[in-house]
mmCIF file as gemmi writes it, N, C-alpha and C atoms, coordinates in Angstrom:
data_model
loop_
_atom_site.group_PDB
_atom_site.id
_atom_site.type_symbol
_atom_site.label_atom_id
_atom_site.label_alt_id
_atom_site.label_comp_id
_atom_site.label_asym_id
_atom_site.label_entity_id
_atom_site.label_seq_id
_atom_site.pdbx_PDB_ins_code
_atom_site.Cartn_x
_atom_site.Cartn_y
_atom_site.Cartn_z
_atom_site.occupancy
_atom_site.B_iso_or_equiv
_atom_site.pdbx_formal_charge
_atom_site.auth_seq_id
_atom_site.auth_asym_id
_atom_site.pdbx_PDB_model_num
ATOM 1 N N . UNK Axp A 1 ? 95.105 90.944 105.938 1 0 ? 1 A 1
ATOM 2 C CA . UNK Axp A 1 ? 95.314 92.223 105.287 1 0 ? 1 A 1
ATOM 3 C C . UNK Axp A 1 ? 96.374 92.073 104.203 1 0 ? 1 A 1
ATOM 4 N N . UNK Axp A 2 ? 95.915 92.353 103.032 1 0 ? 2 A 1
ATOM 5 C CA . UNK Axp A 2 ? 97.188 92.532 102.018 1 0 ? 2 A 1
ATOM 6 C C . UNK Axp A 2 ? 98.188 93.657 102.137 1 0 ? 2 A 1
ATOM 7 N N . UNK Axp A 3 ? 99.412 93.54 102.363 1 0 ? 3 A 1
ATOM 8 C CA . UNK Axp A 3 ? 100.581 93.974 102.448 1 0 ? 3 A 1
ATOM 9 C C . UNK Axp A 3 ? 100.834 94.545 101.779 1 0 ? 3 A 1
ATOM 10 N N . UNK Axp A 4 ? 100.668 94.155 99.963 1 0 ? 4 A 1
ATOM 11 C CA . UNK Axp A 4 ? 101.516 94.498 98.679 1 0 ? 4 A 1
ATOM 12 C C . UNK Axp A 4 ? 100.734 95.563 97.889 1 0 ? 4 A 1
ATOM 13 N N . UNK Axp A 5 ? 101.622 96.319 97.912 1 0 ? 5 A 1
ATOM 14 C CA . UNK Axp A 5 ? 100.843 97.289 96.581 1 0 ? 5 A 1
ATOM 15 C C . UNK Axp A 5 ? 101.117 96.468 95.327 1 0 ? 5 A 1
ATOM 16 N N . UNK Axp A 6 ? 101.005 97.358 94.279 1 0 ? 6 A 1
ATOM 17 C CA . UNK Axp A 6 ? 101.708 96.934 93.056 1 0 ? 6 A 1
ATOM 18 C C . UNK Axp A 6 ? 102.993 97.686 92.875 1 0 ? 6 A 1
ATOM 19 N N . UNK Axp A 7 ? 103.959 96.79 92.19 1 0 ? 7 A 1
ATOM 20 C CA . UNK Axp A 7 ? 105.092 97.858 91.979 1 0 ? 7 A 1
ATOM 21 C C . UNK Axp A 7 ? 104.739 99.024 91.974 1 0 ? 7 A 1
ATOM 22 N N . UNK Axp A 8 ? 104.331 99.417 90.811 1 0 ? 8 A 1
ATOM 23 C CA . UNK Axp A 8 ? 104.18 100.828 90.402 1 0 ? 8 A 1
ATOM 24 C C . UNK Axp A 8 ? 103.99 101.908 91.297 1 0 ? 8 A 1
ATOM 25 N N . UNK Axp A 9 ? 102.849 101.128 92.011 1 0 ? 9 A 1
ATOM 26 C CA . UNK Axp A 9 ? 102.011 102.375 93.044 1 0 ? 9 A 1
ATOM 27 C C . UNK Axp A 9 ? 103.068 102.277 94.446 1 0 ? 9 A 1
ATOM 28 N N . UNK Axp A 10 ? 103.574 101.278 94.893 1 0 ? 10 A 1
ATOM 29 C CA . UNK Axp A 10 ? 104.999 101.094 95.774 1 0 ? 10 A 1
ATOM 30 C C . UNK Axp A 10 ? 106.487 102.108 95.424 1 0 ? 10 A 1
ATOM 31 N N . UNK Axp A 11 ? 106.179 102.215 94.206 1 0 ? 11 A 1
ATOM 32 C CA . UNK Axp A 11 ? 107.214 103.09 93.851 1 0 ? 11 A 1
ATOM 33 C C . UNK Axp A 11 ? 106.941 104.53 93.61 1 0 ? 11 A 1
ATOM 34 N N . UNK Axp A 12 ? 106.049 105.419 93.452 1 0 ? 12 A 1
ATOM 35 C CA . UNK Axp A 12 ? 105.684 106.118 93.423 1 0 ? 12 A 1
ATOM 36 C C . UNK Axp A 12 ? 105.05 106.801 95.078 1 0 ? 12 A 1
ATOM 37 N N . UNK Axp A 13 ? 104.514 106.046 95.536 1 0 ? 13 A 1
ATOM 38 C CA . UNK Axp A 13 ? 104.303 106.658 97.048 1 0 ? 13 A 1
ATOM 39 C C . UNK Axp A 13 ? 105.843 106.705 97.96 1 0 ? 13 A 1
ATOM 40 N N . UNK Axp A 14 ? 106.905 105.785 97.284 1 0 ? 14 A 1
ATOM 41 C CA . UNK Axp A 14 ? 107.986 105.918 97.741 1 0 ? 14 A 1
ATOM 42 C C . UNK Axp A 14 ? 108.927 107.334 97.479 1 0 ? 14 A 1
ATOM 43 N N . UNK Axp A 15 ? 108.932 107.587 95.905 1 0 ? 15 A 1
ATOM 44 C CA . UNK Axp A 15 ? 109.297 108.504 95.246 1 0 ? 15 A 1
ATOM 45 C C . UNK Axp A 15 ? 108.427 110.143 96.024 1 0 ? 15 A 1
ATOM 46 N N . UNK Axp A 16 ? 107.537 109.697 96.516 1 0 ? 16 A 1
ATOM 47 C CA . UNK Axp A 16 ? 107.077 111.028 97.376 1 0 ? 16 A 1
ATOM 48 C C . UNK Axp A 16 ? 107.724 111.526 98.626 1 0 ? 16 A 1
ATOM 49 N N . UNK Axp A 17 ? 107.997 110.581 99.546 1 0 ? 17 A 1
ATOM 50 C CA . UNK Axp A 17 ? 107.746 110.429 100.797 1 0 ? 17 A 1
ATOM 51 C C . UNK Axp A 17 ? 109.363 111.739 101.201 1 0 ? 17 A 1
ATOM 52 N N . UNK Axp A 18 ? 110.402 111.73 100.685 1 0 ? 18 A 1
ATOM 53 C CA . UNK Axp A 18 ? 111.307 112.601 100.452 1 0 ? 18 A 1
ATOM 54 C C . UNK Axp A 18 ? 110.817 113.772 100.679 1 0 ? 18 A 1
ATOM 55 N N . UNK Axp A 19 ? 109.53 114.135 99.554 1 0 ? 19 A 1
ATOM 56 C CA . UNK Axp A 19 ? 109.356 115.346 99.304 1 0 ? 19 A 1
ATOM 57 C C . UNK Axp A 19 ? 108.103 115.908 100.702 1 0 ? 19 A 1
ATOM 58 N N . UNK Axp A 20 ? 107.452 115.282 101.184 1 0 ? 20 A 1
ATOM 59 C CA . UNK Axp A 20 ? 105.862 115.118 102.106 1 0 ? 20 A 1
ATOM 60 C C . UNK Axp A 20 ? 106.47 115.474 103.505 1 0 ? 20 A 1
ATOM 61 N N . UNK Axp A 21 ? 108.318 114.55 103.892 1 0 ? 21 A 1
ATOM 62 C CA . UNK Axp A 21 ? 108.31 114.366 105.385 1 0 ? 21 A 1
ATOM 63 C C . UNK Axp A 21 ? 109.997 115.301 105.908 1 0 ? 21 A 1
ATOM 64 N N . UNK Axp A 22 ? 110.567 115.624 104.156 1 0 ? 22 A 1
ATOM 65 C CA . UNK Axp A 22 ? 111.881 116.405 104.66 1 0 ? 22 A 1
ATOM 66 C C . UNK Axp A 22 ? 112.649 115.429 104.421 1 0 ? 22 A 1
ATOM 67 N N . UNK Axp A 23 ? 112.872 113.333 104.729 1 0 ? 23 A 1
ATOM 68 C CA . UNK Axp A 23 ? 113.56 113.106 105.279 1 0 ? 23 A 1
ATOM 69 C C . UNK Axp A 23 ? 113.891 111.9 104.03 1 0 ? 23 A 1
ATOM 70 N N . UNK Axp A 24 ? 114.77 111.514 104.06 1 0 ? 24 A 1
ATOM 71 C CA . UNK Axp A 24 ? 114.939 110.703 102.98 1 0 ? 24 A 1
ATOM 72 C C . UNK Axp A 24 ? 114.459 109.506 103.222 1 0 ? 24 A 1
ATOM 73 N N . UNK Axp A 25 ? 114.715 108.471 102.296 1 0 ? 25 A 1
ATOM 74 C CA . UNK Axp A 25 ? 114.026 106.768 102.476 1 0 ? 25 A 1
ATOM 75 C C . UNK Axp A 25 ? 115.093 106.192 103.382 1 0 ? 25 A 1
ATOM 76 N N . UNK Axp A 26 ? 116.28 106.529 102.942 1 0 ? 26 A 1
ATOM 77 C CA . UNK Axp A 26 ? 117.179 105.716 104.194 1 0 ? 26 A 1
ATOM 78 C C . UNK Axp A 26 ? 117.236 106.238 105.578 1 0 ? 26 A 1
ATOM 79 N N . UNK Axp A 27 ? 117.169 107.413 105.744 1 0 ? 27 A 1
ATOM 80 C CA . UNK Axp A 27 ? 116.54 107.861 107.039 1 0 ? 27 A 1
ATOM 81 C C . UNK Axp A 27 ? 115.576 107.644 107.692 1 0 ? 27 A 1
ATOM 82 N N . UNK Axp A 28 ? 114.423 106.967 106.883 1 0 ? 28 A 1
ATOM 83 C CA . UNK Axp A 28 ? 112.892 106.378 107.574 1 0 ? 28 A 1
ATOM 84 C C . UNK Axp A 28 ? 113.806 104.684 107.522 1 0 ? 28 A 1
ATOM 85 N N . UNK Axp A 29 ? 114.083 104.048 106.605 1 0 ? 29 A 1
ATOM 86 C CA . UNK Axp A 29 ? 114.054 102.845 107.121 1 0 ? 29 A 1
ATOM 87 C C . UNK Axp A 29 ? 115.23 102.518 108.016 1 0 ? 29 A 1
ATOM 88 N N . UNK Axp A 30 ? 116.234 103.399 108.566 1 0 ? 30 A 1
ATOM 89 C CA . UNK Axp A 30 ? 117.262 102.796 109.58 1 0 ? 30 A 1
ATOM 90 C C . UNK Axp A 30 ? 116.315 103.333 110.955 1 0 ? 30 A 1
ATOM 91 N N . UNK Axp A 31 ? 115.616 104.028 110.549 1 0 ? 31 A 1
ATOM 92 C CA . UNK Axp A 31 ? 114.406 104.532 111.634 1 0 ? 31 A 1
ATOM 93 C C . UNK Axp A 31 ? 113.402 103.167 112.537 1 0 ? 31 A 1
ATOM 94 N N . UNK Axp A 32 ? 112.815 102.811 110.971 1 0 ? 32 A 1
ATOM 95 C CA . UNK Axp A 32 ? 112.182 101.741 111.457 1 0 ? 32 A 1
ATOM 96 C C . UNK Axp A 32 ? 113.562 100.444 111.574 1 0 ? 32 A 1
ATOM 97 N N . UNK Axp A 33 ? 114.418 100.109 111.484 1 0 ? 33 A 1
ATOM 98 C CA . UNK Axp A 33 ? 115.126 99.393 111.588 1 0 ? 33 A 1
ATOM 99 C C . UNK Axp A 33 ? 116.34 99.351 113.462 1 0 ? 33 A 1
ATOM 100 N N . UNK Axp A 34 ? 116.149 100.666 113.589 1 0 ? 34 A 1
ATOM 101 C CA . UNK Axp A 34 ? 116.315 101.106 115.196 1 0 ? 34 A 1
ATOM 102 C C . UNK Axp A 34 ? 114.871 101.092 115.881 1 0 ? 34 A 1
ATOM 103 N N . UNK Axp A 35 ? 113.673 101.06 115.544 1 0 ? 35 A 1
ATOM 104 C CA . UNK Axp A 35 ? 112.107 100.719 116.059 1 0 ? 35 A 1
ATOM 105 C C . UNK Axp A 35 ? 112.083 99.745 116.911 1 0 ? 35 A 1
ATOM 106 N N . UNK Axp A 36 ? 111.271 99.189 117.703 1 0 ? 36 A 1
ATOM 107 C CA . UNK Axp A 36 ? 110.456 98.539 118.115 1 0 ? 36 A 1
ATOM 108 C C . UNK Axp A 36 ? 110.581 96.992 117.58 1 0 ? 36 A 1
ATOM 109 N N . UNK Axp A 37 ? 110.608 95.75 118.016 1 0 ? 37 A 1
ATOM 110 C CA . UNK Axp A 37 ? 110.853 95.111 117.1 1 0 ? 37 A 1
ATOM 111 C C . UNK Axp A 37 ? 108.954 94.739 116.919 1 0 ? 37 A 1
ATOM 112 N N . UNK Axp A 38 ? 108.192 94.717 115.736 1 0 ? 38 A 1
ATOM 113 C CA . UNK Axp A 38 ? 106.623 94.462 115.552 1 0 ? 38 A 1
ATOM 114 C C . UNK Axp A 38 ? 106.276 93.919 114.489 1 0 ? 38 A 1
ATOM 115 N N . UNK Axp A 39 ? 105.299 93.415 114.153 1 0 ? 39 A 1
ATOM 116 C CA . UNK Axp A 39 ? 104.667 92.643 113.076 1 0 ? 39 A 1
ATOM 117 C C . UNK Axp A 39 ? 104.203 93.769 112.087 1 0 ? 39 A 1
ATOM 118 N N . UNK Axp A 40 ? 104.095 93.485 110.999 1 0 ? 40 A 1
ATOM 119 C CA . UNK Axp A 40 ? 104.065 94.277 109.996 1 0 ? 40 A 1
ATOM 120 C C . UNK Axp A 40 ? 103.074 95.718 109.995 1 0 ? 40 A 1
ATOM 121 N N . UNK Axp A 41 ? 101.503 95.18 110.788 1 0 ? 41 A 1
ATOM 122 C CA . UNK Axp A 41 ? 100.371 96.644 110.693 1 0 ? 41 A 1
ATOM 123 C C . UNK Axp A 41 ? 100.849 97.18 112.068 1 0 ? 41 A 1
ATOM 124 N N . UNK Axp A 42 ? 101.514 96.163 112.937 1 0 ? 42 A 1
ATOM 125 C CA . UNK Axp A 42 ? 101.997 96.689 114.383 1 0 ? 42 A 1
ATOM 126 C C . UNK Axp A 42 ? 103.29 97.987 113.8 1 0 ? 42 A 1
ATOM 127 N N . UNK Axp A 43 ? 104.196 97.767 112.883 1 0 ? 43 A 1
ATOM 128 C CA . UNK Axp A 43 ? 104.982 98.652 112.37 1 0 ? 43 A 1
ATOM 129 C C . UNK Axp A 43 ? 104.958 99.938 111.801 1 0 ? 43 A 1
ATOM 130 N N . UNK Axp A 44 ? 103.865 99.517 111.003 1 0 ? 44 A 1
ATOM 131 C CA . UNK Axp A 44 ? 102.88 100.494 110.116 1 0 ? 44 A 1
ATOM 132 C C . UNK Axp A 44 ? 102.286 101.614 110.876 1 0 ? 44 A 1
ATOM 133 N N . UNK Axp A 45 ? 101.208 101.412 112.399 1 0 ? 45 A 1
ATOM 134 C CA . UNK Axp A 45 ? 100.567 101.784 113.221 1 0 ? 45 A 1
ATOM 135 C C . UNK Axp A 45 ? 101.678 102.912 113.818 1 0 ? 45 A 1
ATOM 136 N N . UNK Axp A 46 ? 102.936 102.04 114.28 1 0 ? 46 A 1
ATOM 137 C CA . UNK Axp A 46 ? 103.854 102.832 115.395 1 0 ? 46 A 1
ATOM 138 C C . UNK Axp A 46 ? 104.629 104.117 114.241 1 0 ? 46 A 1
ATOM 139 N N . UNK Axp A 47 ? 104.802 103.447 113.07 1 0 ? 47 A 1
ATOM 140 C CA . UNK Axp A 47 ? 105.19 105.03 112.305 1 0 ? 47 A 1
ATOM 141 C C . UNK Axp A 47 ? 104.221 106.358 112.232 1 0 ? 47 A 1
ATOM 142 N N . UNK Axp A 48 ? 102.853 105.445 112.314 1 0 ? 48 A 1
ATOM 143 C CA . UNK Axp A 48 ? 101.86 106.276 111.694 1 0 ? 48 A 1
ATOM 144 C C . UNK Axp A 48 ? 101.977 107.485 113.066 1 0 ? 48 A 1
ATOM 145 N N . UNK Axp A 49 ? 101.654 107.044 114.095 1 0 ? 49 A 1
ATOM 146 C CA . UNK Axp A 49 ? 101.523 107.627 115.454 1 0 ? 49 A 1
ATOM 147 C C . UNK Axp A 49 ? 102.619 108.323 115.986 1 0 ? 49 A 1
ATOM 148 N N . UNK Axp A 50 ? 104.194 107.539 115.992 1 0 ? 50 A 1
ATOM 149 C CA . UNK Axp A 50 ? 105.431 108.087 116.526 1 0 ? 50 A 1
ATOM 150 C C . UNK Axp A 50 ? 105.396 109.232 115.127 1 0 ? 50 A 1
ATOM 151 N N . UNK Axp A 51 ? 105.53 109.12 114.214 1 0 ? 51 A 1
ATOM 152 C CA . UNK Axp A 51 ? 106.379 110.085 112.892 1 0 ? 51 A 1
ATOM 153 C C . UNK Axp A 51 ? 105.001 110.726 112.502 1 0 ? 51 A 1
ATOM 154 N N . UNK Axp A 52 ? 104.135 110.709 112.777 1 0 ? 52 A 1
ATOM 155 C CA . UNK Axp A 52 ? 102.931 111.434 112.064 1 0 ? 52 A 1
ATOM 156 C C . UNK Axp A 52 ? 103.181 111.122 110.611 1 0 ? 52 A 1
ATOM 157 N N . UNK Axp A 53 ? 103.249 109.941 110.037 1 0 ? 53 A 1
ATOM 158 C CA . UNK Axp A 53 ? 103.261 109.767 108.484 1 0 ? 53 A 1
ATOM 159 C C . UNK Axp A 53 ? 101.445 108.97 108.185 1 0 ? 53 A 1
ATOM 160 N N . UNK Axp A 54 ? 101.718 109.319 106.991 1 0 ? 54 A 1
ATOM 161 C CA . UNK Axp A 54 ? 100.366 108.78 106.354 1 0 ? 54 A 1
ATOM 162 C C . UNK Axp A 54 ? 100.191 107.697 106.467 1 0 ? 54 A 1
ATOM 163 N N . UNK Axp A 55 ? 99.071 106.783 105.915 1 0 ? 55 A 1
ATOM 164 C CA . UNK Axp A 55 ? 98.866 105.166 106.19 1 0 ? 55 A 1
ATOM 165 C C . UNK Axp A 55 ? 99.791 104.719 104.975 1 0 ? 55 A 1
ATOM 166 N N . UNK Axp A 56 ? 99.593 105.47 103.715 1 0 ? 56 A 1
ATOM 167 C CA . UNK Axp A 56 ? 100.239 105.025 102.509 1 0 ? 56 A 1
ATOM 168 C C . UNK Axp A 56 ? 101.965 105.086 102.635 1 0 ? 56 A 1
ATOM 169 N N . UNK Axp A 57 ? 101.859 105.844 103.109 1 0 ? 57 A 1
ATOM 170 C CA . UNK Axp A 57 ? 103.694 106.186 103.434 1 0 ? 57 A 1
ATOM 171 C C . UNK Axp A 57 ? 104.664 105.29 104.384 1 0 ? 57 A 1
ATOM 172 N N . UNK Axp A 58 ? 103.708 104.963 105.124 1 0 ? 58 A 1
ATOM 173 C CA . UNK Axp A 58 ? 103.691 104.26 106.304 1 0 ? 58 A 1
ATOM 174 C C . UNK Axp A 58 ? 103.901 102.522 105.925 1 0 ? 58 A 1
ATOM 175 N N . UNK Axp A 59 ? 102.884 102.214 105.066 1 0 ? 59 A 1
ATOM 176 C CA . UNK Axp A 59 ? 102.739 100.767 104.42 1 0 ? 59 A 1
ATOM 177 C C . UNK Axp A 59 ? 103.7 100.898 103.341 1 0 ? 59 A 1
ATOM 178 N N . UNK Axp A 60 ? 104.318 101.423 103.11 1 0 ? 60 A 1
ATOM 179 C CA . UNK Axp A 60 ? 105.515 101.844 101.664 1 0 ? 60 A 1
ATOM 180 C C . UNK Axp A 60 ? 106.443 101.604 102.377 1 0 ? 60 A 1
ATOM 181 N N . UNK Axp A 61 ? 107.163 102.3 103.4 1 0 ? 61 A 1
ATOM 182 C CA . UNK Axp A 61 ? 108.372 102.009 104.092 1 0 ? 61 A 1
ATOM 183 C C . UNK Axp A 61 ? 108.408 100.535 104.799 1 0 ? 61 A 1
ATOM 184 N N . UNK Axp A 62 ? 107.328 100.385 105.316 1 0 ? 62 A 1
ATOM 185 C CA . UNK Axp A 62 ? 107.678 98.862 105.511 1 0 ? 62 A 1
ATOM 186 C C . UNK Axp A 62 ? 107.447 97.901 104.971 1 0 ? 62 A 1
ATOM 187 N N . UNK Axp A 63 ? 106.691 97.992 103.636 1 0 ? 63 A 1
ATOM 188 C CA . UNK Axp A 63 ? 107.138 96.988 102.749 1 0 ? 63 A 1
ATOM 189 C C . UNK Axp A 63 ? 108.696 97.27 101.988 1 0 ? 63 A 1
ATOM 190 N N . UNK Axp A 64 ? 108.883 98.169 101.957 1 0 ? 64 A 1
ATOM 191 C CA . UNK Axp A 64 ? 109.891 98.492 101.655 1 0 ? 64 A 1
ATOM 192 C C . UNK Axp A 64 ? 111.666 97.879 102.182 1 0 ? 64 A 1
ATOM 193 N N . UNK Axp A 65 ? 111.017 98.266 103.579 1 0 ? 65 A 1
ATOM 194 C CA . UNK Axp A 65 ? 112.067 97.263 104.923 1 0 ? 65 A 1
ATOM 195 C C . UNK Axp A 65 ? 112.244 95.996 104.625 1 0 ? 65 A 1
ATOM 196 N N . UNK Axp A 66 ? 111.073 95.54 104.637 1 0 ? 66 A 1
ATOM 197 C CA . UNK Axp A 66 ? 110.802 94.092 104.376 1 0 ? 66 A 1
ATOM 198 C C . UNK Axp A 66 ? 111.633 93.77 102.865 1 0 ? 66 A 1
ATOM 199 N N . UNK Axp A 67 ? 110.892 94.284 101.877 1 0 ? 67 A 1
ATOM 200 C CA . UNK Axp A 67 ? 111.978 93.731 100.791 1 0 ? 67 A 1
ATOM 201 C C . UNK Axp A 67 ? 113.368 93.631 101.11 1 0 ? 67 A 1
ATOM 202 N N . UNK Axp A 68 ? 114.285 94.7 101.474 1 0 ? 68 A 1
ATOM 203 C CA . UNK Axp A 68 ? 115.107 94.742 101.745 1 0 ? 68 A 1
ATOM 204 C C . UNK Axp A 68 ? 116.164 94.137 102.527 1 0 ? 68 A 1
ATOM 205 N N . UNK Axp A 69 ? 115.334 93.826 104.074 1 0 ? 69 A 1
ATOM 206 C CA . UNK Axp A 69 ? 115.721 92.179 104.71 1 0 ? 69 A 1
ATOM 207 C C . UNK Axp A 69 ? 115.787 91.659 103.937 1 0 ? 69 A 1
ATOM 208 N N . UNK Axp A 70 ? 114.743 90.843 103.241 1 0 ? 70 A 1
ATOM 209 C CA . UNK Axp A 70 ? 115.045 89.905 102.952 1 0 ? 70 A 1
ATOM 210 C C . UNK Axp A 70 ? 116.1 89.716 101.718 1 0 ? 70 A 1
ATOM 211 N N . UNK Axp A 71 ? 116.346 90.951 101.132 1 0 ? 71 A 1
ATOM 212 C CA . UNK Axp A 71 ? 117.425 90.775 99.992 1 0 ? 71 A 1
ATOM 213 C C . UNK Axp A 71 ? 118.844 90.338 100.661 1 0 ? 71 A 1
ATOM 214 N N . UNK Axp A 72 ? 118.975 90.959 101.644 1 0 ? 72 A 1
ATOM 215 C CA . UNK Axp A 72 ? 119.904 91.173 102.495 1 0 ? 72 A 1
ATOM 216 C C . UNK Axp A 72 ? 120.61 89.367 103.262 1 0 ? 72 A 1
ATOM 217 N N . UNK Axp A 73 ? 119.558 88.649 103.335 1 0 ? 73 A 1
ATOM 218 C CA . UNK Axp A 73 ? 119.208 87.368 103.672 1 0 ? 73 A 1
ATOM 219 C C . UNK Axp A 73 ? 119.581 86.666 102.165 1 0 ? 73 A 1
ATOM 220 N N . UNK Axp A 74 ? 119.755 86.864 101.597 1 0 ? 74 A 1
ATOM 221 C CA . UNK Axp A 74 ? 119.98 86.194 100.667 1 0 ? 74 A 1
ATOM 222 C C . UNK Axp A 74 ? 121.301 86.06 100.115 1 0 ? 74 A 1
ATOM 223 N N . UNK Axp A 75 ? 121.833 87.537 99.92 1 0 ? 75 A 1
ATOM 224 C CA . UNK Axp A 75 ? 123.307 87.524 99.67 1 0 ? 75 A 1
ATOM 225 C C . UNK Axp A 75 ? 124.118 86.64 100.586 1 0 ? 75 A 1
C-alpha cells in the first residue's frame, strides 16, 4: 500500500483536519503518539475506529507522525 500522498494534497487534508474534528494537529499526533504501539494501516485503522476520523485524515496524521519521528531522529 502506498503511504505517501503528494505534498500538496498531505498538506491540505492536514490544513482541514482542525476545522472537520475541533481538535488541533498536535492534539491528534501526541494522541497517536500516547496510542497503541502499530504498523502504519494498523495506526490508520485504530484512529479511524477509536476517533471516528476519515481514512484521509487518518492517513495524513500518520504520515504526518512519521515524518516527524523521523525528523526528530535526526537532530
Amino acid at each position: 500500500m502506498n503511504h505517501v500522498f503528494s505534498e500538496e494534497t498531505h498538506r491540505n487534508l492536514l490544513s482541514r483536519i482542525p476545522r472537520c474534528t475541533g481538535r488541533e494537529i498536535s492534539d491528534w499526533l501526541r494522541t497517536v503518539d500516547e496510542g497503541p504501539a502499530l504498523r502504519f494501516d494498523e495506526k490508520v485503522s485504530w484512529l479511524r475506529s477509536e476517533h471516528d476520523l476519515a481514512y484521509g485524515h487518518a492517513k495524513a496524521l500518520i504520515h504526518e507522525y512519521d515524518l516527524r519521528r523521523a525528523a526528530r531522529k535526526l537532530l
